[in-house]
C-alpha positions in Angstrom: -85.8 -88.4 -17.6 -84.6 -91.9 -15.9 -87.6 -93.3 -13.2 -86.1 -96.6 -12.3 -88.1 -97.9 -9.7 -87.2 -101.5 -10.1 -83.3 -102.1 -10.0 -83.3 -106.0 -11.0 -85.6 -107.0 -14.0 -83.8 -110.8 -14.3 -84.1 -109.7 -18.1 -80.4 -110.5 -18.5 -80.1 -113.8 -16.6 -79.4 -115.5 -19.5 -76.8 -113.5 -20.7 -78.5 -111.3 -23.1 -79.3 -107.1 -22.2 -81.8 -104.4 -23.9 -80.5 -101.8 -26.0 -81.7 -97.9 -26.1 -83.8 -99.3 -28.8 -85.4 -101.9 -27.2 -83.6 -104.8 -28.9 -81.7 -107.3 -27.5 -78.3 -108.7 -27.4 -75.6 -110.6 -26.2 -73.8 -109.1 -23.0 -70.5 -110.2 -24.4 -71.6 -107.7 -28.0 -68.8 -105.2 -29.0 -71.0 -102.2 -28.3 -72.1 -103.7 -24.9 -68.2 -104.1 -24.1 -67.8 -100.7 -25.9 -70.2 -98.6 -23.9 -69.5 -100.7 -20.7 -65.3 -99.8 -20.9 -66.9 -96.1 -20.8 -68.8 -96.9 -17.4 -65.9 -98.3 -16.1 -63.9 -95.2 -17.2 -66.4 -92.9 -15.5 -65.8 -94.8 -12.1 -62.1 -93.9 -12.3 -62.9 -90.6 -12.9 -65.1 -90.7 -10.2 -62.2 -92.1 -8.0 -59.8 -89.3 -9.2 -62.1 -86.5 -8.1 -62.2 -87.6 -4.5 -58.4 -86.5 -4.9 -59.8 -82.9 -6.7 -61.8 -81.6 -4.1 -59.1 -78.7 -3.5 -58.5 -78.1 -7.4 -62.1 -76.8 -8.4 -61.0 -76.2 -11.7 -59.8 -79.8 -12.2 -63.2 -81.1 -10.1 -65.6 -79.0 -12.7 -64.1 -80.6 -15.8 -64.4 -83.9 -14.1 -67.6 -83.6 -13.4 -68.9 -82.3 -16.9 -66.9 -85.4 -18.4 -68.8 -88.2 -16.1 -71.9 -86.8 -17.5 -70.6 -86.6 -20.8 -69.2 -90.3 -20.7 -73.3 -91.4 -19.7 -74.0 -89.2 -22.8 -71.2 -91.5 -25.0 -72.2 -94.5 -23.3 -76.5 -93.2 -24.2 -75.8 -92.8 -28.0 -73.6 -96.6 -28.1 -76.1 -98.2 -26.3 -78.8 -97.0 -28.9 -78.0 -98.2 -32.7 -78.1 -95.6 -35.6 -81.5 -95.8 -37.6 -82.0 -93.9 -40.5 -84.9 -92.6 -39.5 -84.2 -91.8 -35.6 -86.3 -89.0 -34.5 -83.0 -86.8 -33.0 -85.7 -84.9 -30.4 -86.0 -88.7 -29.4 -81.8 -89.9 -29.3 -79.8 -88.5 -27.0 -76.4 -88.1 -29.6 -72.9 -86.8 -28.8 -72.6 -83.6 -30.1 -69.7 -81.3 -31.7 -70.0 -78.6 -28.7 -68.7 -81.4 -26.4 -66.1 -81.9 -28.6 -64.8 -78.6 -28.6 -65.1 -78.1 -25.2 -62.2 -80.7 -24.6 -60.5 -79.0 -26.8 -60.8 -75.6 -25.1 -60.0 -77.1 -21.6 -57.4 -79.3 -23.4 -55.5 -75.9 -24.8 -55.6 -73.7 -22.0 -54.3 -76.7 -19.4 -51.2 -76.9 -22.2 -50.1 -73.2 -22.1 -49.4 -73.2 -18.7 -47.5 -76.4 -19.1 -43.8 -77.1 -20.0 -43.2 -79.3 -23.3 -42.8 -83.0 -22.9 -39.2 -84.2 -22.6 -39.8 -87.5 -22.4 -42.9 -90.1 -21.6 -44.3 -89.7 -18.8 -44.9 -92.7 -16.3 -48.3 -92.5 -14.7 -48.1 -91.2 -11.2 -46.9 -87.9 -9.6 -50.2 -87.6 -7.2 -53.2 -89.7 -6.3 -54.5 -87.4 -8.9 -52.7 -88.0 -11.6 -52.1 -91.4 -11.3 -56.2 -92.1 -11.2 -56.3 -89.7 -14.1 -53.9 -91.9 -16.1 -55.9 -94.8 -14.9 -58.7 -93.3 -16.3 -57.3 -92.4 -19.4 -56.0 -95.9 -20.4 -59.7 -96.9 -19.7 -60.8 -94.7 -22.1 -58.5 -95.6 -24.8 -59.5 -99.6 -24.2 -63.4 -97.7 -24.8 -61.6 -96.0 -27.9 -60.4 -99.4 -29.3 -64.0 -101.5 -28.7 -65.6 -98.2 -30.3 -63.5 -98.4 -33.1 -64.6 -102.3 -33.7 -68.0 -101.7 -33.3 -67.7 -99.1 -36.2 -66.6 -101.5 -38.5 -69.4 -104.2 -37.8 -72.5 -101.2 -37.5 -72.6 -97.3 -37.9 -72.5 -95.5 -34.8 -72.4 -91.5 -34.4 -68.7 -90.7 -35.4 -68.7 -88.0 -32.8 -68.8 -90.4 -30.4 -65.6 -92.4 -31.3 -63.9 -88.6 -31.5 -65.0 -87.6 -28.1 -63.1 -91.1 -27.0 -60.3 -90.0 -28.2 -60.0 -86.1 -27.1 -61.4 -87.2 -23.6 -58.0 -89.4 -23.7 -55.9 -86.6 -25.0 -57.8 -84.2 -22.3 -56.9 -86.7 -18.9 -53.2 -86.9 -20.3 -53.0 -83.1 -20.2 -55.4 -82.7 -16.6 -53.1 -85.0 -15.4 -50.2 -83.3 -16.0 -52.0 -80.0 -14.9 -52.6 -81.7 -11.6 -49.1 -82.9 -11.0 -47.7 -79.6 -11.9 -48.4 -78.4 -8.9 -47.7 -81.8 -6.5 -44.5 -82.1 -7.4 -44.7 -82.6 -10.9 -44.9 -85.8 -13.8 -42.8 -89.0 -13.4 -40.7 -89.3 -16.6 -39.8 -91.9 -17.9 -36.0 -92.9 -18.2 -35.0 -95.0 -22.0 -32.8 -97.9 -20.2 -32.4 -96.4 -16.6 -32.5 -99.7 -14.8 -29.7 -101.8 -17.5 
């Protein structure tokens, strides 16, 4: 369990920041920047469910995937050791995984087939929701980096990228029924 009692330690004032492991490193550090994008991520999807309160469907998801994304951003903040204790490292997990996937598939039955891109927009929903989920692929991208300089859990990297799959498709779930997606026209303004 998190006690902070303190909320300013002056431990970064000079530009470095603890890890999960206790080491330090520069604030500017890939994973820092990785698992940071993933914080600002959850504040968009903490701005897109002030516009969910009537879709409790939509509003549960949301709220499973902000603690999820404190999970993501828990396993890249602490570096892989060989001989991490795994009672000890909190570690993204398969099961989260698959839930996206479950949520992701039942959202797309109900939904017509893509005619075109789709502009972000449609409701305050939707848009924050797209927001959020071009956060999340900047967080894919740094996580993807940091993979090639240091091992990370994989799973984490692969949740990135469903959770971005998953907002595309709760976005269009929410604009389905405010009107429905903005699409994108090839040349409409020539």
């Amino acid at each position: 369990m998190v006690k902070l009692t303190k909320i300013y330690t002056r431990g970064g004032d000079k530009g470095d920041t603890s890890l999960g492991d206790g080491s330090r490193v520069r604030k500017y550090s890939i994973r820092v920047a990785a698992y940071g994008t993933l914080d600002e991520a959850n504040s968009v999807v903490g701005i897109a469910r002030l516009h969910t309160a009537k879709l409790p469907d939509a509003d549960a998801m949301l709220a499973r995937i902000q603690n999820d994304l404190f999970d993501v951003g828990a396993d890249l903040c602490t570096p892989n050791a060989a001989d991490e204790d795994p009672k000890m490292v909190l570690r993204v997990v398969q099961a989260q995984i698959d839930r996206l996937e479950r949520e992701i598939d039942t959202m797309n039955e109900k939904l017509g087939p893509l005619t075109s891109f789709i502009l972000p927009g449609g409701s305050p929903a939707g848009a924050y929701l797209h927001l959020a989920r071009t956060v999340v692929r900047r967080a894919e991208r740094e996580i993807t980096a940091l993979a090639e300089q240091e091992p990370i859990n994989t799973l984490a990297l692969i949740y990135a990228n469903r959770l971005s799959d998953h907002l595309f498709v709760l976005a269009r779930h929410v604009n389905a029924g405010s009107g429905g997606d903005v699409l994108w026209t090839p040349g409409g303004n020539r």
